[in-house]
C-alpha positions in Angstrom: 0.0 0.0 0.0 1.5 3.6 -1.1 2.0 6.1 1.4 2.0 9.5 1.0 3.9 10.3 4.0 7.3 9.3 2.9 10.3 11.5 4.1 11.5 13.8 1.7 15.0 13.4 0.1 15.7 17.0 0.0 14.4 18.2 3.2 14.4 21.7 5.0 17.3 21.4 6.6 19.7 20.9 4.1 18.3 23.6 1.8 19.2 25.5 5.1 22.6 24.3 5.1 22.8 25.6 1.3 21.2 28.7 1.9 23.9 29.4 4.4 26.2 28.6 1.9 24.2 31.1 -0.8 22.9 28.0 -3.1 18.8 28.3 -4.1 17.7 25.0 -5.2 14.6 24.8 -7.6 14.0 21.1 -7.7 10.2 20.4 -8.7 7.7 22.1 -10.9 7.7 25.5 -10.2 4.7 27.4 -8.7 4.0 31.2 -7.4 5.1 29.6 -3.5 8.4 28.0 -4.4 9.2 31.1 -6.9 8.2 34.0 -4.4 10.7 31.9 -1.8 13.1 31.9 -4.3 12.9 35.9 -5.1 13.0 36.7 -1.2 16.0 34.3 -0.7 18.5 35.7 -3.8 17.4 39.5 -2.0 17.4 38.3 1.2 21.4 37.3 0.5 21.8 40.2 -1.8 21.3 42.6 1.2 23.4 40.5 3.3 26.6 40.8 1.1 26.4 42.2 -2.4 29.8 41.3 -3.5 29.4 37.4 -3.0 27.9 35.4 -5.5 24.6 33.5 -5.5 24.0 30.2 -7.3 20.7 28.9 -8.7 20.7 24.9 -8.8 17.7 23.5 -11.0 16.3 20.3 -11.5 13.3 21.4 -13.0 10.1 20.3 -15.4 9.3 23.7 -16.1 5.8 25.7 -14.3 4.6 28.9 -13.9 5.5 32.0 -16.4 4.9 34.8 -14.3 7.3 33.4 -11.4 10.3 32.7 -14.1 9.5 36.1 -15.2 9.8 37.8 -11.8 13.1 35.4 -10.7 14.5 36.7 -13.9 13.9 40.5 -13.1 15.1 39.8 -9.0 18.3 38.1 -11.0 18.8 41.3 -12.9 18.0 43.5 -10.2 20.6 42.3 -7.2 23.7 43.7 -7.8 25.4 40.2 -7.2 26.5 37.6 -10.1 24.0 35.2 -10.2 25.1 31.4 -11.4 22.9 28.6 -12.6 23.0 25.2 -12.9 21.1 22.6 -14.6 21.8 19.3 -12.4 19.6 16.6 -14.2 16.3 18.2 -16.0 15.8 22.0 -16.6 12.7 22.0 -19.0 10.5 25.4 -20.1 10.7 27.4 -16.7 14.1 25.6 -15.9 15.6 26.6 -19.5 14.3 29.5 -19.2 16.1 30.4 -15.7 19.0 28.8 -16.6 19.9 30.6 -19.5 19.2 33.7 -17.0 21.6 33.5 -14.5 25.0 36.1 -15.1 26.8 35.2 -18.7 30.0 32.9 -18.1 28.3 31.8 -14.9 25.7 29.3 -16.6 26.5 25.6 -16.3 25.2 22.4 -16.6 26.2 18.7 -15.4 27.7 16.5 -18.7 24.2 14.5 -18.8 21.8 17.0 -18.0 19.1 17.9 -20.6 17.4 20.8 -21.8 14.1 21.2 -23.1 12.9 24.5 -24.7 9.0 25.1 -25.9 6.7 27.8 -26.0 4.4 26.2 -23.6 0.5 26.1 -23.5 -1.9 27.8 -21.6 -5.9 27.1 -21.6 -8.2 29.7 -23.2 -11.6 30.0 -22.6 -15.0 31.9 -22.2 -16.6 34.2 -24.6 -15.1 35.6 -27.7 -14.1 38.7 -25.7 -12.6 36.8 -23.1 -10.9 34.7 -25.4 -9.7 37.3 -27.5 -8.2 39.3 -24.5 -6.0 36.2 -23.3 -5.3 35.6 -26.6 -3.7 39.0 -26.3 -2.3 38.6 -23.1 -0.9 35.2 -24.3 0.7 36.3 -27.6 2.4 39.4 -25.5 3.9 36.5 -22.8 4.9 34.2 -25.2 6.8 37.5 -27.3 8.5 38.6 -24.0 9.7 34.9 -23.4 10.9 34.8 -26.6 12.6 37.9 -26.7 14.3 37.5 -23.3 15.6 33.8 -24.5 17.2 35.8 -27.5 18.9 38.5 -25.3 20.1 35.4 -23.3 21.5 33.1 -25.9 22.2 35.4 -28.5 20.3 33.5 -30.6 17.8 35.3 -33.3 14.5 35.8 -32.2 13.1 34.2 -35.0 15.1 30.8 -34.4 14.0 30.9 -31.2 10.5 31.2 -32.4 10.9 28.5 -34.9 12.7 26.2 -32.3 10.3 26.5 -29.6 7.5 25.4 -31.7 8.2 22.1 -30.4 9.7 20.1 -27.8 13.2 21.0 -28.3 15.5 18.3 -26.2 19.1 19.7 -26.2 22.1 17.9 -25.0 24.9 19.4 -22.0 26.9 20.1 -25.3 24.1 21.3 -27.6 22.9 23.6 -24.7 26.4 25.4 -24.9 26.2 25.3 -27.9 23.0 26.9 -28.6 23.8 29.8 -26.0 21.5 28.5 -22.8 24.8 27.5 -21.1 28.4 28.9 -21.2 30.2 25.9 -20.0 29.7 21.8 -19.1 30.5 21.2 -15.4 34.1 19.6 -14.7 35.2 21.1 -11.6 33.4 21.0 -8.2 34.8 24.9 -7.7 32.6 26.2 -10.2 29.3 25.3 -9.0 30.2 27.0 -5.6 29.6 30.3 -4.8 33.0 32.1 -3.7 32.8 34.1 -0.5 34.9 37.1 -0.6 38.2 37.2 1.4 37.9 39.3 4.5 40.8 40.3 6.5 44.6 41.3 5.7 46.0 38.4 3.2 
């Protein structure tokens, strides 16, 4: 008989112990709880040290546009770099945020996969109603778009093209492509660096 109470592999307590260390993990879908925890955390260490660096671990299946969106603008906004990393799975929300974190500071593990589509969303109602989310909807997916192209350096209109459909990339392909800017081989660059305080 399946129980829904199992114990957690990642618990609280050890994305404490990372949090301490200035790692934010996304591992799940994400949603407008787990995204709004992530904004408040990256500011939250932001304000503690601006100098230090932040890192942004994913193992992702994608979820909600308008958190990505606001992670993206937190990610711009603190005056810290801001790395990510794509441990196993960072699809639609997770390739989006990925491809976000501070150029040369994007990496991903040598069998991690990348997935990059436009998404859906439901539409309904009357033709008015329909017709205004279909505006809302065409200005989302353009500002996704258009933000993947700042980030890769990628055309917008290959971006439009590839995201059409399920795009599965490759560690390689990703870098490749532009989502990443290197393929993880060294421990020391998936941890943030604490600056040096003192007389050295």
């Amino acid at each position: 008989m399946a129980h829904d109470d199992k114990t957690p592999m990642f618990n609280w307590r050890t994305r404490e112990q990372l949090f301490s260390r200035r790692v934010l993990v996304l591992d799940g879908a994400l949603d407008d709880d787990n995204g709004t925890l992530l904004m408040t955390q990256m500011l939250q260490l932001a304000a503690e040290d601006a100098e230090a660096g932040i890192s942004l671990w994913i193992h992702s299946p994608g979820g909600s546009v308008p958190a990505m969106l606001a992670i993206r603008d937190v990610m711009r906004l603190v005056p810290c770099e801001v790395s990510t990393l794509a441990l196993g799975l960072a699809c639609s929300a997770g390739q989006f945020l990925l491809s976000a974190g501070s150029r040369g500071r994007r990496y991903a593990l040598p069998h991690a996969r990348i997935l990059m589509h436009q998404g859906s969303a439901g539409i309904g109602g009357s033709a008015v109603e329909v017709e205004v989310q279909a505006d809302d909807l065409r200005h989302t997916v353009q500002t996704v778009l258009g933000l993947i192209s700042e980030d890769t350096g990628q055309p917008y209109d290959q971006i439009f093209d590839d995201s059409l459909h399920d795009r599965w990339f490759t560690a390689e392909q990703a870098r490749e492509y532009g989502f990443i800017d290197g393929i993880v081989d060294s421990f020391w660059q998936v941890v943030p660096q604490r600056q040096k305080v003192g007389i050295s």
